[in-house]
PDB file of N, CA, C, O and CB in Angstrom:
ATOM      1  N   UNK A   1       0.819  -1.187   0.000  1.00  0.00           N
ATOM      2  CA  UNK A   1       0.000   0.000   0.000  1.00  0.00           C
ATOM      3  C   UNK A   1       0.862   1.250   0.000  1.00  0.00           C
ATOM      4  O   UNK A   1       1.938   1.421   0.573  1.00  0.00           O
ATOM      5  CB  UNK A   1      -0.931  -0.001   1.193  1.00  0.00           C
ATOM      6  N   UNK A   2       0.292   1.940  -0.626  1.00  0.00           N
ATOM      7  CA  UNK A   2       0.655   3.647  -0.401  1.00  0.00           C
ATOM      8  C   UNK A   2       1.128   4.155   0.896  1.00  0.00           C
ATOM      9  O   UNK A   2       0.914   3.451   1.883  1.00  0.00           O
ATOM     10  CB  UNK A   2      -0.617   4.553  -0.611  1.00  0.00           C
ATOM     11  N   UNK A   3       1.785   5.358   1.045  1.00  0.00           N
ATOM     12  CA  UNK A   3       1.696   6.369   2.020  1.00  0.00           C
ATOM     13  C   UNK A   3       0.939   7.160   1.752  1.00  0.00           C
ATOM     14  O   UNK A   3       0.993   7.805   0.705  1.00  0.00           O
ATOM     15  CB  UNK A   3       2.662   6.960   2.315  1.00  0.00           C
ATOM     16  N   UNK A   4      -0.163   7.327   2.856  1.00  0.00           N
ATOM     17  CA  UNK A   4      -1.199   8.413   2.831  1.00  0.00           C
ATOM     18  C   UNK A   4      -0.103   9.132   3.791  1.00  0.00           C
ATOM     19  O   UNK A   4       0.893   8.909   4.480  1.00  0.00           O
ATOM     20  CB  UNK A   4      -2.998   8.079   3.425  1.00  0.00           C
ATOM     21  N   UNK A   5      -1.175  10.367   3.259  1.00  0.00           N
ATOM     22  CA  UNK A   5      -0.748  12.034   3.367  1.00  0.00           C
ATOM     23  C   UNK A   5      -1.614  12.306   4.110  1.00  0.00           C
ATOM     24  O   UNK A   5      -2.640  11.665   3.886  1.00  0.00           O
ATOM     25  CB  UNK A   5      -0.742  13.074   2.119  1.00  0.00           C
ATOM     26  N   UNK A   6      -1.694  13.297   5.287  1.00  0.00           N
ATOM     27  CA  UNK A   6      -2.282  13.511   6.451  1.00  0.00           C
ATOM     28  C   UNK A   6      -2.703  14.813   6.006  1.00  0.00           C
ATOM     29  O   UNK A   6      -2.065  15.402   5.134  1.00  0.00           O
ATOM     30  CB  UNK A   6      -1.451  13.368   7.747  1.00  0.00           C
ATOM     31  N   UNK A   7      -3.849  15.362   6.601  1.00  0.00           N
ATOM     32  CA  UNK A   7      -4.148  17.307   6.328  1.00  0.00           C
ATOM     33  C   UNK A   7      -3.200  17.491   7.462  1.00  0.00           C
ATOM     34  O   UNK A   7      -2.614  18.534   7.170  1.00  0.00           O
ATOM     35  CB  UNK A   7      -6.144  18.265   6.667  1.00  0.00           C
ATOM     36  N   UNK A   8      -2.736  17.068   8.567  1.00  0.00           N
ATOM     37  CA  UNK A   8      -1.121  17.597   9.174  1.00  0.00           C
ATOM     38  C   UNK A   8      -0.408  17.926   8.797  1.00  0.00           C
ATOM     39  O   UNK A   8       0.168  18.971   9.101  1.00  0.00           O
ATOM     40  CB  UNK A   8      -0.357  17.111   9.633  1.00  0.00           C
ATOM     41  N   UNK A   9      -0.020  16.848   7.610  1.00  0.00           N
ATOM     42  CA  UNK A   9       1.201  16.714   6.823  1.00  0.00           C
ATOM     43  C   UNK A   9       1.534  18.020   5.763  1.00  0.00           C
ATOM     44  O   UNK A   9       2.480  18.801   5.668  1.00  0.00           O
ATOM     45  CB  UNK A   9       1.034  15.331   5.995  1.00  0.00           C
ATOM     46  N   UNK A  10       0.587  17.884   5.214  1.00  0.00           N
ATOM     47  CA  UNK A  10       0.107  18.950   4.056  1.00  0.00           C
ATOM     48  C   UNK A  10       0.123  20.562   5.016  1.00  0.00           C
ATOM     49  O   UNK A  10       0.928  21.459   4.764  1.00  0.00           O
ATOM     50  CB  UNK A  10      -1.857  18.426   3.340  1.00  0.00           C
ATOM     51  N   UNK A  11      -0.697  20.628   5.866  1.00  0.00           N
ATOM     52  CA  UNK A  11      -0.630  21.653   6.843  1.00  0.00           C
ATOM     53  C   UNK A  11       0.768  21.991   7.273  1.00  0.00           C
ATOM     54  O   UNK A  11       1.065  23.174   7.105  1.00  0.00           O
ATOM     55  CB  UNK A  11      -1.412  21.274   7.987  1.00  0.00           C
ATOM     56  N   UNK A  12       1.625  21.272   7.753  1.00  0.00           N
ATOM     57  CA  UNK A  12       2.683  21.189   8.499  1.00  0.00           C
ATOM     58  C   UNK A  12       3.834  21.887   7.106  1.00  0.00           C
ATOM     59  O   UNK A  12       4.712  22.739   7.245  1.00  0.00           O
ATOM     60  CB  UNK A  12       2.897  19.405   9.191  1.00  0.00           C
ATOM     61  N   UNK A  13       3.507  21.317   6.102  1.00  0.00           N
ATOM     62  CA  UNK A  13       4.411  21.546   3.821  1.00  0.00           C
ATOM     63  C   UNK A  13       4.046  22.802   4.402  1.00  0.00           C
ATOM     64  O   UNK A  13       4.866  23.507   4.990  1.00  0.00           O
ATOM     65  CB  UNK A  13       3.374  20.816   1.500  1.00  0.00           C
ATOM     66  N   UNK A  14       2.730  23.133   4.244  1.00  0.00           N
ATOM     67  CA  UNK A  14       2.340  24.857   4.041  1.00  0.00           C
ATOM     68  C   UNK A  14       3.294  25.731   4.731  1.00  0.00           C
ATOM     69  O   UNK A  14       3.981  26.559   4.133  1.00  0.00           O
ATOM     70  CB  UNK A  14       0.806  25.320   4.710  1.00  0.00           C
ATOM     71  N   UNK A  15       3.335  25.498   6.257  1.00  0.00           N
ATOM     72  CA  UNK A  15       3.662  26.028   7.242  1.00  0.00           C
ATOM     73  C   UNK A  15       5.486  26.544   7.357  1.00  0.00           C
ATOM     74  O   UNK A  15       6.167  27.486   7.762  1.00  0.00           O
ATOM     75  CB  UNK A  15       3.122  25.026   8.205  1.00  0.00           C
ATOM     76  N   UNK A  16       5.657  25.005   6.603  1.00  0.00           N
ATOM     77  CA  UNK A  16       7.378  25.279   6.508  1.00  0.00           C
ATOM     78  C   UNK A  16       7.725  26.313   5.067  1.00  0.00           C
ATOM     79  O   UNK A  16       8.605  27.158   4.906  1.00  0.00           O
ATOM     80  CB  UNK A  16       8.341  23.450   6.251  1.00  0.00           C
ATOM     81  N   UNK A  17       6.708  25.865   4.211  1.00  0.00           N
ATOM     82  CA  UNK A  17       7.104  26.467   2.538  1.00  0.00           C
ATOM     83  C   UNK A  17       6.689  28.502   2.879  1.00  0.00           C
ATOM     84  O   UNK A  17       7.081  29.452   2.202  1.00  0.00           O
ATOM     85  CB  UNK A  17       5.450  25.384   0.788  1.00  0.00           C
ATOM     86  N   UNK A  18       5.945  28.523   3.940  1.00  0.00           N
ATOM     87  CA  UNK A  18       5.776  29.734   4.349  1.00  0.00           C
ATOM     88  C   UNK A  18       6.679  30.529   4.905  1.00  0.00           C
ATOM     89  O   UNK A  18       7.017  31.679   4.627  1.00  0.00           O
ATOM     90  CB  UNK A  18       4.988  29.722   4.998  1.00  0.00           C
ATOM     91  N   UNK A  19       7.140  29.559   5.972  1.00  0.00           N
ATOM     92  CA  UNK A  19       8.493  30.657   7.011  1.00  0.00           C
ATOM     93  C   UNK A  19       9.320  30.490   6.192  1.00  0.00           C
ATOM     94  O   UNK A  19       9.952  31.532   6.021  1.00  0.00           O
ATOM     95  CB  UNK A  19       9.236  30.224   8.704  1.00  0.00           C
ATOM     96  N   UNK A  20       9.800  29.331   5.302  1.00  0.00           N
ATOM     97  CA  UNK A  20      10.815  29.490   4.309  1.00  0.00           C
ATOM     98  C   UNK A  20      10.770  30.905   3.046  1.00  0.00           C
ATOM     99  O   UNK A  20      11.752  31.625   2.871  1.00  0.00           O
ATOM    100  CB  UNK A  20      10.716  28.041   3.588  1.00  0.00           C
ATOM    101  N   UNK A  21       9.743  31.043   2.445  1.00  0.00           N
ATOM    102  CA  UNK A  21       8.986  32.276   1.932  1.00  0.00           C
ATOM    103  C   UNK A  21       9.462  33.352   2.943  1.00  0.00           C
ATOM    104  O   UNK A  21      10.298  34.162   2.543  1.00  0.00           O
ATOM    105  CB  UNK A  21       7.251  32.091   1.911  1.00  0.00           C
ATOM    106  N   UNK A  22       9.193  33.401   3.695  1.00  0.00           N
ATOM    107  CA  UNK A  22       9.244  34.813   4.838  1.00  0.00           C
ATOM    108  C   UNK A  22      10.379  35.199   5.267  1.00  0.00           C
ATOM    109  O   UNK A  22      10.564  36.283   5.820  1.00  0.00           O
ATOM    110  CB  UNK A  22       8.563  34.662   6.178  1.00  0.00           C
ATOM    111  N   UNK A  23      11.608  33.988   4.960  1.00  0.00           N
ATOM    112  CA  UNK A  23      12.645  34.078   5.792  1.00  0.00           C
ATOM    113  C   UNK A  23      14.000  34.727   4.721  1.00  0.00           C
ATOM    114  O   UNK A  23      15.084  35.244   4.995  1.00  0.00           O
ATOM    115  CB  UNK A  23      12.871  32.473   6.521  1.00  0.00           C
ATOM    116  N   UNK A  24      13.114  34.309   3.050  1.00  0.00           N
ATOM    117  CA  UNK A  24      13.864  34.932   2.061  1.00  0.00           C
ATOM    118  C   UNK A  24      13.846  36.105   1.846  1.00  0.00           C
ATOM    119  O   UNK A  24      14.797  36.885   1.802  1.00  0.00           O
ATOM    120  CB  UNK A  24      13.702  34.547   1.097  1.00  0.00           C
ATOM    121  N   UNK A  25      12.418  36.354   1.653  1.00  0.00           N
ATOM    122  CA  UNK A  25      11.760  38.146   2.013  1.00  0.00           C
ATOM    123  C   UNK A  25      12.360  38.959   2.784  1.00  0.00           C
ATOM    124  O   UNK A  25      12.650  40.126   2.520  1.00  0.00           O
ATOM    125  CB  UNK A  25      10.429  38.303   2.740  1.00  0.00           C
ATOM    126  N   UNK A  26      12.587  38.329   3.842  1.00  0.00           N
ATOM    127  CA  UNK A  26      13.673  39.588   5.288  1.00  0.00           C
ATOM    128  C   UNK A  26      14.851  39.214   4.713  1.00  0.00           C
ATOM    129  O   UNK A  26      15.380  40.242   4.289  1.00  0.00           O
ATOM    130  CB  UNK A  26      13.760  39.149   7.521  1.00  0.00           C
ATOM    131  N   UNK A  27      15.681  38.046   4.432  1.00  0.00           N
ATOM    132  CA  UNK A  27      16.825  37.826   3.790  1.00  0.00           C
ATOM    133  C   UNK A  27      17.441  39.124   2.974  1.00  0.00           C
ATOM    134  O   UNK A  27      18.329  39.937   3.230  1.00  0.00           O
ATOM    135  CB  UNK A  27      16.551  36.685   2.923  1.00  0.00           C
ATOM    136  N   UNK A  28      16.757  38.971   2.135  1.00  0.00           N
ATOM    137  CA  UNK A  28      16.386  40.147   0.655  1.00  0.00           C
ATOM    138  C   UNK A  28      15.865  41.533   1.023  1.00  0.00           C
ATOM    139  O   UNK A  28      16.276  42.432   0.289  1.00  0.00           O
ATOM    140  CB  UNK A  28      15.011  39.537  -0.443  1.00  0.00           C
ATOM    141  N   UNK A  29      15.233  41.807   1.782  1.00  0.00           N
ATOM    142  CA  UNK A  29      14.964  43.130   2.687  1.00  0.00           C
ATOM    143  C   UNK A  29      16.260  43.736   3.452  1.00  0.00           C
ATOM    144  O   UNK A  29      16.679  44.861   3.178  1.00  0.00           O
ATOM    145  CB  UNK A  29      13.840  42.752   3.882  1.00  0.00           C
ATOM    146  N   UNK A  30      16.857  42.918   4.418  1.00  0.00           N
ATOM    147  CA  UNK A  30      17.841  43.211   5.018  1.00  0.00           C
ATOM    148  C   UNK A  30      19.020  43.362   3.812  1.00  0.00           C
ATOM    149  O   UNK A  30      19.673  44.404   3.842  1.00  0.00           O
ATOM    150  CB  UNK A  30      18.020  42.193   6.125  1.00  0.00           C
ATOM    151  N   UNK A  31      19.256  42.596   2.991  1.00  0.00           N
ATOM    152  CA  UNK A  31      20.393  43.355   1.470  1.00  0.00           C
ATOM    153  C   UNK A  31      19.930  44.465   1.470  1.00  0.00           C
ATOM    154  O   UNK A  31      20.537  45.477   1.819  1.00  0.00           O
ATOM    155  CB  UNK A  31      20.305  42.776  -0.334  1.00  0.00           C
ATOM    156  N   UNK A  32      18.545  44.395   0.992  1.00  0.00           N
ATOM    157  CA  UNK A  32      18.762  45.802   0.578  1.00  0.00           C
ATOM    158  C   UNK A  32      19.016  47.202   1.181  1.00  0.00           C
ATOM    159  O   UNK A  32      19.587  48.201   0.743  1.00  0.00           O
ATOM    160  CB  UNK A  32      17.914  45.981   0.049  1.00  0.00           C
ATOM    161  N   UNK A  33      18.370  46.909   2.380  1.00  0.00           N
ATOM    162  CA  UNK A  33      18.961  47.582   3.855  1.00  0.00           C
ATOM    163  C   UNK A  33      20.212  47.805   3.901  1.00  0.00           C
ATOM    164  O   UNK A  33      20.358  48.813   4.591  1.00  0.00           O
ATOM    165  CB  UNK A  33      18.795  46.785   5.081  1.00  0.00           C
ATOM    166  N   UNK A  34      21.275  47.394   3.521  1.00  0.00           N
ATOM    167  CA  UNK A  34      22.399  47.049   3.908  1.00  0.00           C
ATOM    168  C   UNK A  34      22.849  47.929   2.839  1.00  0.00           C
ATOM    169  O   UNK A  34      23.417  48.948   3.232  1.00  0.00           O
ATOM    170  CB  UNK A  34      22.778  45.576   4.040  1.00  0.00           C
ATOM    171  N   UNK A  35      22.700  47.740   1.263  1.00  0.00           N
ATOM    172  CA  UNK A  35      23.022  48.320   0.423  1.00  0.00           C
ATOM    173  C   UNK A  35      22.781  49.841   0.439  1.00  0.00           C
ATOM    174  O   UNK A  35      23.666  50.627   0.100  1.00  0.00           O
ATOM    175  CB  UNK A  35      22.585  47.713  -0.429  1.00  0.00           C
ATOM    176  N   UNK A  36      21.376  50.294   0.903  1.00  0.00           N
ATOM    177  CA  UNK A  36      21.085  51.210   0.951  1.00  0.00           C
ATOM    178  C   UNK A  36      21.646  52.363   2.417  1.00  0.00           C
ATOM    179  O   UNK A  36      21.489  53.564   2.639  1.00  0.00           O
ATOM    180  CB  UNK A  36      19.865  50.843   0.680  1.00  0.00           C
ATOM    181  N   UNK A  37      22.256  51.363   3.073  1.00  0.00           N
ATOM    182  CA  UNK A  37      23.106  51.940   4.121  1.00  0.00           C
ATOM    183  C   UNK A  37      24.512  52.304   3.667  1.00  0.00           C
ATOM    184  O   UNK A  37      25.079  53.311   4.089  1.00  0.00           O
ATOM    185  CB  UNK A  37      23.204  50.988   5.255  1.00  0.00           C
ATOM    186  N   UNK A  38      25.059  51.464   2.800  1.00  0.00           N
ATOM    187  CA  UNK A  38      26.321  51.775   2.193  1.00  0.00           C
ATOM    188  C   UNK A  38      26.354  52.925   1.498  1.00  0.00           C
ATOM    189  O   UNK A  38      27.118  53.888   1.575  1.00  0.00           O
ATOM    190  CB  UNK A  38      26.739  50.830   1.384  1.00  0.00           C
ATOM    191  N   UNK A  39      25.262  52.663   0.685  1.00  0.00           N
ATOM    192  CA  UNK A  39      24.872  53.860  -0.095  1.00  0.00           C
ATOM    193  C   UNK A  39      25.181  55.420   0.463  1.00  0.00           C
ATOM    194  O   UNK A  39      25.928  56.322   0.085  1.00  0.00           O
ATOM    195  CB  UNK A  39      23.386  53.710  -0.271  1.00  0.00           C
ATOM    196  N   UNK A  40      24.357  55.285   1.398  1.00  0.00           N
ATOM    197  CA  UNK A  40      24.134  56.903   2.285  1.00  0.00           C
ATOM    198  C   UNK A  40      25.056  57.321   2.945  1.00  0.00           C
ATOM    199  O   UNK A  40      25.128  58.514   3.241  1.00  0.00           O
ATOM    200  CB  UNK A  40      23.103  57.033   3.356  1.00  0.00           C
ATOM    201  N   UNK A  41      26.103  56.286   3.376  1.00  0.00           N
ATOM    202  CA  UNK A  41      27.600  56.281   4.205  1.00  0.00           C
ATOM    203  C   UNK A  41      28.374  56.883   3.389  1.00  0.00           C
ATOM    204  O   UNK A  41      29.186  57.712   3.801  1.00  0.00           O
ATOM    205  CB  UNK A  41      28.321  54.865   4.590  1.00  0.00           C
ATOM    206  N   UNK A  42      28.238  56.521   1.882  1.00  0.00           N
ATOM    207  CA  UNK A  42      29.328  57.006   0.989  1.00  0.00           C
ATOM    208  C   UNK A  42      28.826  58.472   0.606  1.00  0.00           C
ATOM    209  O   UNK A  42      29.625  59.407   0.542  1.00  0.00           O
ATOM    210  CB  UNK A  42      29.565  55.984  -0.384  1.00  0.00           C
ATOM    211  N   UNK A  43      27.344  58.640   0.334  1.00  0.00           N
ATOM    212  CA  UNK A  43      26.785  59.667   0.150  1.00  0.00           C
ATOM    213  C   UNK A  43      27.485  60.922   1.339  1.00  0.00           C
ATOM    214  O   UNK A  43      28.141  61.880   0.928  1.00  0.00           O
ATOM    215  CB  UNK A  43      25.244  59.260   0.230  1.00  0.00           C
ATOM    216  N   UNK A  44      27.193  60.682   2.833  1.00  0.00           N
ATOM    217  CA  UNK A  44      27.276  61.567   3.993  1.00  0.00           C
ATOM    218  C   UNK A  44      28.760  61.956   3.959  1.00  0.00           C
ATOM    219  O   UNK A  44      29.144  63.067   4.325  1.00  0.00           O
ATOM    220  CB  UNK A  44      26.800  60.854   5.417  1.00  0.00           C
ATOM    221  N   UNK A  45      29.866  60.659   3.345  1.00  0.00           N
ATOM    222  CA  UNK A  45      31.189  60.737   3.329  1.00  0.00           C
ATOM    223  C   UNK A  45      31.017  61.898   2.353  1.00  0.00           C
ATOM    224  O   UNK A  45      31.718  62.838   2.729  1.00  0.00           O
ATOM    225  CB  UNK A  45      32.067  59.399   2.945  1.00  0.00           C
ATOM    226  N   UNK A  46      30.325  62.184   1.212  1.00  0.00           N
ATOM    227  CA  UNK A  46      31.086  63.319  -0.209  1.00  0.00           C
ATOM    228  C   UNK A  46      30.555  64.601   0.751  1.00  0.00           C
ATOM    229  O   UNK A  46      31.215  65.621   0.946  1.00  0.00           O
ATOM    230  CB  UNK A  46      30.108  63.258  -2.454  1.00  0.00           C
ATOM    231  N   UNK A  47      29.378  64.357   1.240  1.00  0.00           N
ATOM    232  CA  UNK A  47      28.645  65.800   1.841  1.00  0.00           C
ATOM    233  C   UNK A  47      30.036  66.225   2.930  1.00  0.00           C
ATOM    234  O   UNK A  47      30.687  67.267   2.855  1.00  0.00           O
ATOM    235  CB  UNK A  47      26.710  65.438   2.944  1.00  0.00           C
ATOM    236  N   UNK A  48      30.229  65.199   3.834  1.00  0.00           N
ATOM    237  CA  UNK A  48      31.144  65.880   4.364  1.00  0.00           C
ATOM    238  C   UNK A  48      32.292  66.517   3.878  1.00  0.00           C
ATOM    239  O   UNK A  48      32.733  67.530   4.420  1.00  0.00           O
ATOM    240  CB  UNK A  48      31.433  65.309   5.044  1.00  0.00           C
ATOM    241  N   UNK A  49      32.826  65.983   2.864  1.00  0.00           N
ATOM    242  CA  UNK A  49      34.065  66.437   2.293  1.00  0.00           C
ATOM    243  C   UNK A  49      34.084  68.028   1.405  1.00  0.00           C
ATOM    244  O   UNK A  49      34.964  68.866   1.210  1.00  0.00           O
ATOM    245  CB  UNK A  49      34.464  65.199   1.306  1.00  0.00           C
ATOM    246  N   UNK A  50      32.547  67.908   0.989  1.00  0.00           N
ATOM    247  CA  UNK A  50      32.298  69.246   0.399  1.00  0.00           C
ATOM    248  C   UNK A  50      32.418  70.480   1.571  1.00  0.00           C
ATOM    249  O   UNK A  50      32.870  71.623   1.634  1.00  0.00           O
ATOM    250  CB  UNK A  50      30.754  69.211  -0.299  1.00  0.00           C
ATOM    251  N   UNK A  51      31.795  69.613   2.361  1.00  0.00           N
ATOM    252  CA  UNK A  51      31.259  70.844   3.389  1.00  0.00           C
ATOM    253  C   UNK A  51      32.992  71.149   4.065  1.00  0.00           C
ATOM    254  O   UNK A  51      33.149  72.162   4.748  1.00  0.00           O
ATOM    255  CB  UNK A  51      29.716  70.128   4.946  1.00  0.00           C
ATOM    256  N   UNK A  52      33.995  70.366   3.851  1.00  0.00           N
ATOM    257  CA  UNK A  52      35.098  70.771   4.519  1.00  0.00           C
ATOM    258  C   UNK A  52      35.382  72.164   3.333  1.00  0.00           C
ATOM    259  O   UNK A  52      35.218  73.371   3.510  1.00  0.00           O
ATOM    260  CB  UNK A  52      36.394  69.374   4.712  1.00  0.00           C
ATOM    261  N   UNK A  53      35.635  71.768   2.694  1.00  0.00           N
ATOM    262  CA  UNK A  53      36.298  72.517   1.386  1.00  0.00           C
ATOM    263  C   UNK A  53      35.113  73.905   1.489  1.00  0.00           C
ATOM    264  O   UNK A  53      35.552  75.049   1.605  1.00  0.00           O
ATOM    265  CB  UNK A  53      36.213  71.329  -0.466  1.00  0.00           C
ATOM    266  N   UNK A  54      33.619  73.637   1.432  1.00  0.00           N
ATOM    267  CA  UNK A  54      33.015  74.970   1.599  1.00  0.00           C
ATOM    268  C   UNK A  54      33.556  75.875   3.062  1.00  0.00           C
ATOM    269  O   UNK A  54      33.294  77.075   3.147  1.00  0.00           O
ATOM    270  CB  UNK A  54      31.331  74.672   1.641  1.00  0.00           C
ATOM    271  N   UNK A  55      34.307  75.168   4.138  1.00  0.00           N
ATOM    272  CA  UNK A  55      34.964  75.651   5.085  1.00  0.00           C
ATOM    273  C   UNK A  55      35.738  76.193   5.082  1.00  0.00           C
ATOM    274  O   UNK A  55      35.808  77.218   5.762  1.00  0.00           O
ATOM    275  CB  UNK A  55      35.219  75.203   5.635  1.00  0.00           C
ATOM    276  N   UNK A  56      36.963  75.651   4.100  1.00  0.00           N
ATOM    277  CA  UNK A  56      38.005  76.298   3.576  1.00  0.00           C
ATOM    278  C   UNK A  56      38.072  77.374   2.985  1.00  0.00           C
ATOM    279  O   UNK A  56      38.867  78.295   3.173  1.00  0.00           O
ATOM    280  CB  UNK A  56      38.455  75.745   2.970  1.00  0.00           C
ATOM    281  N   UNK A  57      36.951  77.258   2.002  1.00  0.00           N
ATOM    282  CA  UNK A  57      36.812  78.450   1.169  1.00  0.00           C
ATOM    283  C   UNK A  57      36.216  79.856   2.081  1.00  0.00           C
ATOM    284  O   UNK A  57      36.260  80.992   1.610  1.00  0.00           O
ATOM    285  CB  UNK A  57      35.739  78.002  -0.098  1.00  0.00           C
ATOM    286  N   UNK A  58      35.690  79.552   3.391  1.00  0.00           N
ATOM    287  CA  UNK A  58      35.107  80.958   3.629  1.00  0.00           C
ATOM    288  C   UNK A  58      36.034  81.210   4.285  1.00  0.00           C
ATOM    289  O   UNK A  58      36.263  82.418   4.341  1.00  0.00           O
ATOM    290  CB  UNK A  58      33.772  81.270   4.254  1.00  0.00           C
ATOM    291  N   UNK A  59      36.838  80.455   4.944  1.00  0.00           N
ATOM    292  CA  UNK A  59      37.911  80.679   6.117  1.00  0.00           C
ATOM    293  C   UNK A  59      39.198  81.513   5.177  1.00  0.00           C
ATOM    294  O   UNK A  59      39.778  82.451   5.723  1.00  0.00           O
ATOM    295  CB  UNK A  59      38.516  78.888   6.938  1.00  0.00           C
ATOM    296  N   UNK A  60      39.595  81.087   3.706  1.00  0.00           N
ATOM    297  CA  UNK A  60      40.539  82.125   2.730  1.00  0.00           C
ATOM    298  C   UNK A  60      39.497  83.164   2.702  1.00  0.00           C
ATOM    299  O   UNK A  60      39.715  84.159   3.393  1.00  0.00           O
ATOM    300  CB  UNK A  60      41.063  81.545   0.989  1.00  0.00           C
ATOM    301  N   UNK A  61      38.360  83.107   1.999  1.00  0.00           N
ATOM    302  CA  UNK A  61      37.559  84.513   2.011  1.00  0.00           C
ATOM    303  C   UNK A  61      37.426  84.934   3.247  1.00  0.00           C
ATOM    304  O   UNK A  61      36.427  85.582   2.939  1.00  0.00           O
ATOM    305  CB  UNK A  61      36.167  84.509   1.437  1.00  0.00           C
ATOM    306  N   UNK A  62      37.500  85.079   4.009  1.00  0.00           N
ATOM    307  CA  UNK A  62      37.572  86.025   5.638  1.00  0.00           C
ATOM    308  C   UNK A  62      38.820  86.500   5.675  1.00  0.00           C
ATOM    309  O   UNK A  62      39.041  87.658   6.029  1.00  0.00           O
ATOM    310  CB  UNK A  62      37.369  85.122   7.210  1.00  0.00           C
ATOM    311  N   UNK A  63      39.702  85.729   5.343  1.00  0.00           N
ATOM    312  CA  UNK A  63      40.849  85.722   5.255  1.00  0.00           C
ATOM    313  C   UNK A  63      41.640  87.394   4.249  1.00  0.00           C
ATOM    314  O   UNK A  63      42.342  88.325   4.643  1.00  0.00           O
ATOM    315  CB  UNK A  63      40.982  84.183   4.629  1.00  0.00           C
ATOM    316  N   UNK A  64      41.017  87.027   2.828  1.00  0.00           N
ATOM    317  CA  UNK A  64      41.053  88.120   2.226  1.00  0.00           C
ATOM    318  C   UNK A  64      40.771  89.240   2.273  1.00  0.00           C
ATOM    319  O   UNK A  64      41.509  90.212   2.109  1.00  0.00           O
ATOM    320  CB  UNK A  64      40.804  88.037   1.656  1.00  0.00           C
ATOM    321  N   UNK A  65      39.390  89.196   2.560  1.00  0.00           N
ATOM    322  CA  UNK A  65      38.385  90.249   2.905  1.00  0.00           C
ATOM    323  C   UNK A  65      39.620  91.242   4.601  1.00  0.00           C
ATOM    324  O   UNK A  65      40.196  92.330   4.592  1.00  0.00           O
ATOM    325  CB  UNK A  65      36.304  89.069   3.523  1.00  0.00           C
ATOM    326  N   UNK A  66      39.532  90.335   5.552  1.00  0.00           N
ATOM    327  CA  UNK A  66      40.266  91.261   6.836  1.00  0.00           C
ATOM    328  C   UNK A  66      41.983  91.330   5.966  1.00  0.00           C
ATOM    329  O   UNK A  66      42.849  91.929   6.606  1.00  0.00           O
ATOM    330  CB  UNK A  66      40.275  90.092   8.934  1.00  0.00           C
ATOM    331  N   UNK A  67      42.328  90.840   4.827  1.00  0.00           N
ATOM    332  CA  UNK A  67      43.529  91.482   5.114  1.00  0.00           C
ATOM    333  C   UNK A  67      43.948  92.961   4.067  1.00  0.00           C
ATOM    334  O   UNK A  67      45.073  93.268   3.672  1.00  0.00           O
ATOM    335  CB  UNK A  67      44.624  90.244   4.966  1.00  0.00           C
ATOM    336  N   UNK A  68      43.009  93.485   3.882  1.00  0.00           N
ATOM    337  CA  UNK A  68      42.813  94.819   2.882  1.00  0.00           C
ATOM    338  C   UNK A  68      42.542  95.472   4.531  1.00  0.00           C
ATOM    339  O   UNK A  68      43.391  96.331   4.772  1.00  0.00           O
ATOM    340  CB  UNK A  68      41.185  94.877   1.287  1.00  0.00           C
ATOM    341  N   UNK A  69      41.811  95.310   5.398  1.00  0.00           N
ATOM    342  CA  UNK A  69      41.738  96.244   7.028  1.00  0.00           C
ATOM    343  C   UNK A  69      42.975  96.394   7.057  1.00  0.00           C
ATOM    344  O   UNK A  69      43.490  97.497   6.869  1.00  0.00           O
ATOM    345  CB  UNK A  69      41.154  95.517   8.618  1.00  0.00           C
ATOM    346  N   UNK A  70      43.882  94.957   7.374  1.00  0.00           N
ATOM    347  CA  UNK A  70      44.897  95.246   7.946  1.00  0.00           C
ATOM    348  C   UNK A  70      46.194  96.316   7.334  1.00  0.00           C
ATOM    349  O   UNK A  70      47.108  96.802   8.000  1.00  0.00           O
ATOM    350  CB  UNK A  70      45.232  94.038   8.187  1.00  0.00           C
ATOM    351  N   UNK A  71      46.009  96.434   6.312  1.00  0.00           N
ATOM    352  CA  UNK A  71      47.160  97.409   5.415  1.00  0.00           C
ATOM    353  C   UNK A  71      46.727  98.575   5.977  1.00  0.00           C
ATOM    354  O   UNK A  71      47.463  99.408   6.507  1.00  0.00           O
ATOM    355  CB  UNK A  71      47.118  97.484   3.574  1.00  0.00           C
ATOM    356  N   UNK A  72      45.132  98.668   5.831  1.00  0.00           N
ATOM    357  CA  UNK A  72      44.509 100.282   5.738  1.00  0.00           C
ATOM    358  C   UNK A  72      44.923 100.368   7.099  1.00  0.00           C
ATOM    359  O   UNK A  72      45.885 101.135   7.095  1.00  0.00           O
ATOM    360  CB  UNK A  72      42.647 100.680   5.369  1.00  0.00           C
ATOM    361  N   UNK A  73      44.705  99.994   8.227  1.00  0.00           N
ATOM    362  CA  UNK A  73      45.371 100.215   9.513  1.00  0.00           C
ATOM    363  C   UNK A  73      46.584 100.395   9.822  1.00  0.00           C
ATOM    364  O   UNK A  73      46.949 100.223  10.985  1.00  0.00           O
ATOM    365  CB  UNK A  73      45.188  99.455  10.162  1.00  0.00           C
ATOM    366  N   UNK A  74      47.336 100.728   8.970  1.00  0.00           N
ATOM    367  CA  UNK A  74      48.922 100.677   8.951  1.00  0.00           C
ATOM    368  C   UNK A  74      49.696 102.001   8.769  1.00  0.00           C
ATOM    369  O   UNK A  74      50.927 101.998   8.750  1.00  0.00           O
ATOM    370  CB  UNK A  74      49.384  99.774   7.792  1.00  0.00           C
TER     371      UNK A  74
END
């Protein structure tokens, strides 16, 4: 005779083919999480680097600007 199949059995397929389903989904969620964290790290890295250099630049322009005072004070 056959092996019969139980509605357990079948119930029990569903149950695993599900968390298996669910477990790829967060798998694949969390990449992309991950990617999209790299992403913004490298992104925050250029912002910062601009923003040094926009630092630089006002710190020579202050720079310029007070040293035309300093002659005229002379």
């Amino acid at each position: 005779m056959g092996s019969k199949i139980s509605v357990q059995d079948i119930d029990q397929k569903a149950s695993d083919f599900a968390k298996a389903n669910f477990m790829k989904q967060l798998k694949e969620h969390h990449q992309n999480l991950e990617k999209e964290n790299k992403e913004l790290k490298e992104e925050h890295e250029e912002i910062f680097k601009q923003c040094v250099k926009l630092k630089n630049l006002v710190e020579q322009l202050r720079d310029a600007i007070e040293e035309p005072k300093e002659l005229d004070d002379k």
